[in-house]
C-alpha positions as CSV (number, residue, x, y, z in Angstrom):
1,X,-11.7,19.6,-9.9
2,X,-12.0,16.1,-10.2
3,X,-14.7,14.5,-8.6
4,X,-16.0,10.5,-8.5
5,X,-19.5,9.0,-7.0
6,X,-19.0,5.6,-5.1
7,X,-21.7,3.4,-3.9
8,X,-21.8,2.2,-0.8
9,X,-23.4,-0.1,1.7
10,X,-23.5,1.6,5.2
11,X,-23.4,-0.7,8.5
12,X,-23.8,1.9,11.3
13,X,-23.4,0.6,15.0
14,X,-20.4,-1.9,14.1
15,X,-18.1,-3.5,16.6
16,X,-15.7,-1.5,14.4
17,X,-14.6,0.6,12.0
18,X,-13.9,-0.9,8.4
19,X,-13.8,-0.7,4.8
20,X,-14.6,-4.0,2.8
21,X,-15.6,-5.4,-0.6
22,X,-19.7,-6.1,-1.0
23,X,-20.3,-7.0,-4.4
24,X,-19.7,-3.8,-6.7
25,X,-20.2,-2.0,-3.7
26,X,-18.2,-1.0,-0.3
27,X,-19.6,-2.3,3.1
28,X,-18.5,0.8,5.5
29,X,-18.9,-0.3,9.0
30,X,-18.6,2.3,11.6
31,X,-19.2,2.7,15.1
32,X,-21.2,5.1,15.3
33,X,-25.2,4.8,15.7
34,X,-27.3,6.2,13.2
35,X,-28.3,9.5,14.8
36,X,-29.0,12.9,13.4
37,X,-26.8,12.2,10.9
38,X,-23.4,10.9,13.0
39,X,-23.3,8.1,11.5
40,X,-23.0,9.4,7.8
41,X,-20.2,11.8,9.5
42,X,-17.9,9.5,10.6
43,X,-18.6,7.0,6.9
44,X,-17.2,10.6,5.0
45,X,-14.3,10.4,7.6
46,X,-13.5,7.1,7.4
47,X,-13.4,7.3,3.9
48,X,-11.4,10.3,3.9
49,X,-8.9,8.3,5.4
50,X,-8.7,5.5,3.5
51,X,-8.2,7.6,0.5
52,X,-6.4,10.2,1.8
53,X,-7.9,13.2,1.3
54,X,-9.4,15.7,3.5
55,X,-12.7,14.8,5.1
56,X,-14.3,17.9,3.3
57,X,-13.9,16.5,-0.1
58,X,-16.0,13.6,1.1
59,X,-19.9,13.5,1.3
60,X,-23.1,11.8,1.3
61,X,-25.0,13.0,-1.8
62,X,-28.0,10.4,-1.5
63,X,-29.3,8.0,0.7
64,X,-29.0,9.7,3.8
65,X,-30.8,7.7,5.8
66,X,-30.7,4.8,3.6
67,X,-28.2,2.0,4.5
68,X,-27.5,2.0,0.7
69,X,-25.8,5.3,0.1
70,X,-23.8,7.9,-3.0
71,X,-20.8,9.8,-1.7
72,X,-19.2,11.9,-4.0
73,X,-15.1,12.3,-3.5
74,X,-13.1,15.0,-4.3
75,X,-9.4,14.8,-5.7
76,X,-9.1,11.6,-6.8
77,X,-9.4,10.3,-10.5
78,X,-11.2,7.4,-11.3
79,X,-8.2,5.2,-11.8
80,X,-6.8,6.2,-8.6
81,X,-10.2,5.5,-6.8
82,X,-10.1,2.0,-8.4
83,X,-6.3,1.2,-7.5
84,X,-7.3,2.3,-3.8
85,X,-10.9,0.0,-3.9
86,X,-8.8,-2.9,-5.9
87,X,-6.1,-3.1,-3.1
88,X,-9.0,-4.0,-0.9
89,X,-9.1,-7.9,0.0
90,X,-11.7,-9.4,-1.9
């Protein structure tokens, strides 16, 4: 199975949800406050989305409770992550 890591830059608590450039990172804003784990829920979620895959092949590997985060993602191959990322606004 293929399988990418991604790092990203967490903004729990956000007016809303969204996915935007940050450097050579991703600033993932999402609604949700940061408790017992919600918040890193609804970033594999949102993610999920955006790449469109199940939400099960998305998930927090490190950084938990860290606002700078690894998620690992399922299904895609790295030049498919980067065409998705690269479509992004800068």
């Amino acid at each position: 199975m293929v399988s990418q890591t991604l790092r990203i830059k967490v903004i729990p608590g956000a007016r809303k949800d969204g996915i935007e450039r940050y450097g050579d990172l991703l600033k993932i804003k999402v609604r949700t406050a940061p408790e017992k784990g919600r918040a890193n829920t609804a970033v594999e979620a949102l993610l999920a989305g955006f790449f469109g895959i199940p939400a099960s092949r998305v998930s927090v590997i490190t950084g938990h409770t860290s606002p700078l985060k690894t998620v690992q993602i399922e299904q895609l191959s790295a030049g498919q992550l980067a065409a998705k990322i690269n479509a992004l606004p800068a």
